[in-house]
Phi, psi and omega in degrees: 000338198259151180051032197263319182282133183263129182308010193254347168286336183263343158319294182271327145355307176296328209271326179299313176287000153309282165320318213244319190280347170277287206301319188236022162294119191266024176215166185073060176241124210222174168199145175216165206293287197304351199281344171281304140331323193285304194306332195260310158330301158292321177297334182273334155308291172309338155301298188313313170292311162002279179308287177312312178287356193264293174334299221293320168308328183250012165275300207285336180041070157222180209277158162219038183283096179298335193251021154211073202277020187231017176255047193258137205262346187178143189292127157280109187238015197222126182119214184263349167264038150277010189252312214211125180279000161200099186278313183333297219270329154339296188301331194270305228256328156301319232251250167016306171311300182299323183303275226303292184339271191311314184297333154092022192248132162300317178294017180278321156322352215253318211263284182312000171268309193274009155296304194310305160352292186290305195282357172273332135257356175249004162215003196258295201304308234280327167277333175298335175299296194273003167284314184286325218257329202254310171243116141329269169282344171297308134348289160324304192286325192296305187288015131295327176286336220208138202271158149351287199244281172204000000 
């Protein structure tokens, strides 16, 4: 199961039970005077790191394969990831956010925990494994400077 599923199948999986717990939770549902603004704001963060951790990878000529961190030709430690060692999947768990921001169902957040869950353990440790195996102390050191998530 780790690194088999490409996180962007676990997205949208998320994004379908997302969907389907707003359309037939028949409670939680919520709205505030900010909530749209709030959504586009965040939705322009989550492009943005997107974008930017995608450029860094493809200056740098490595792999942006999630289900082959071990065809990765050199560590990208510079850039936005000195904030976050996974800006991508960052970027998927705003974007998740915002789908809950429109959909207005509170239990949706339920669905966005077990994204973080899932990709932390079946796809984040199992590349930090195999990362830690290919640069090593180089490696080591980027994760004590630099958090997981953000």
């Amino acid at each position: 199961m780790r690194l088999k599923v490409p996180p962007i199948v676990v997205f949208m999986v998320s994004v379908l039970l997302m969907y389907l717990l707003a359309r037939f939770m028949p409670f939680g549902d919520f709205d505030f005077f900010w909530r749209s603004y709030l959504m586009y704001a965040l939705l322009g963060i989550a492009l943005a790191l997107g974008v930017v951790a995608l450029v860094q990878f493809f200056r740098t000529k490595t792999t942006i394969d999630p289900t082959k961190p071990s065809k990765a030709s050199k560590l990208v430690s510079d850039g936005i990831y000195r904030f976050s060692r996974n800006p991508m999947y960052l970027g998927l768990l705003i974007m998740l956010l915002v789908f809950g921001l429109w959909l207005g169902n509170a239990f949706n957040i339920l669905v966005v925990a077990g994204f973080v869950a899932y990709m932390n353990k079946f796809q984040i440790i199992p590349e930090e494994d195999i990362l830690t195996e290919m640069f090593g102390e180089q490696y080591l050191q980027f994760r004590t400077r630099v958090r997981r998530w953000l």
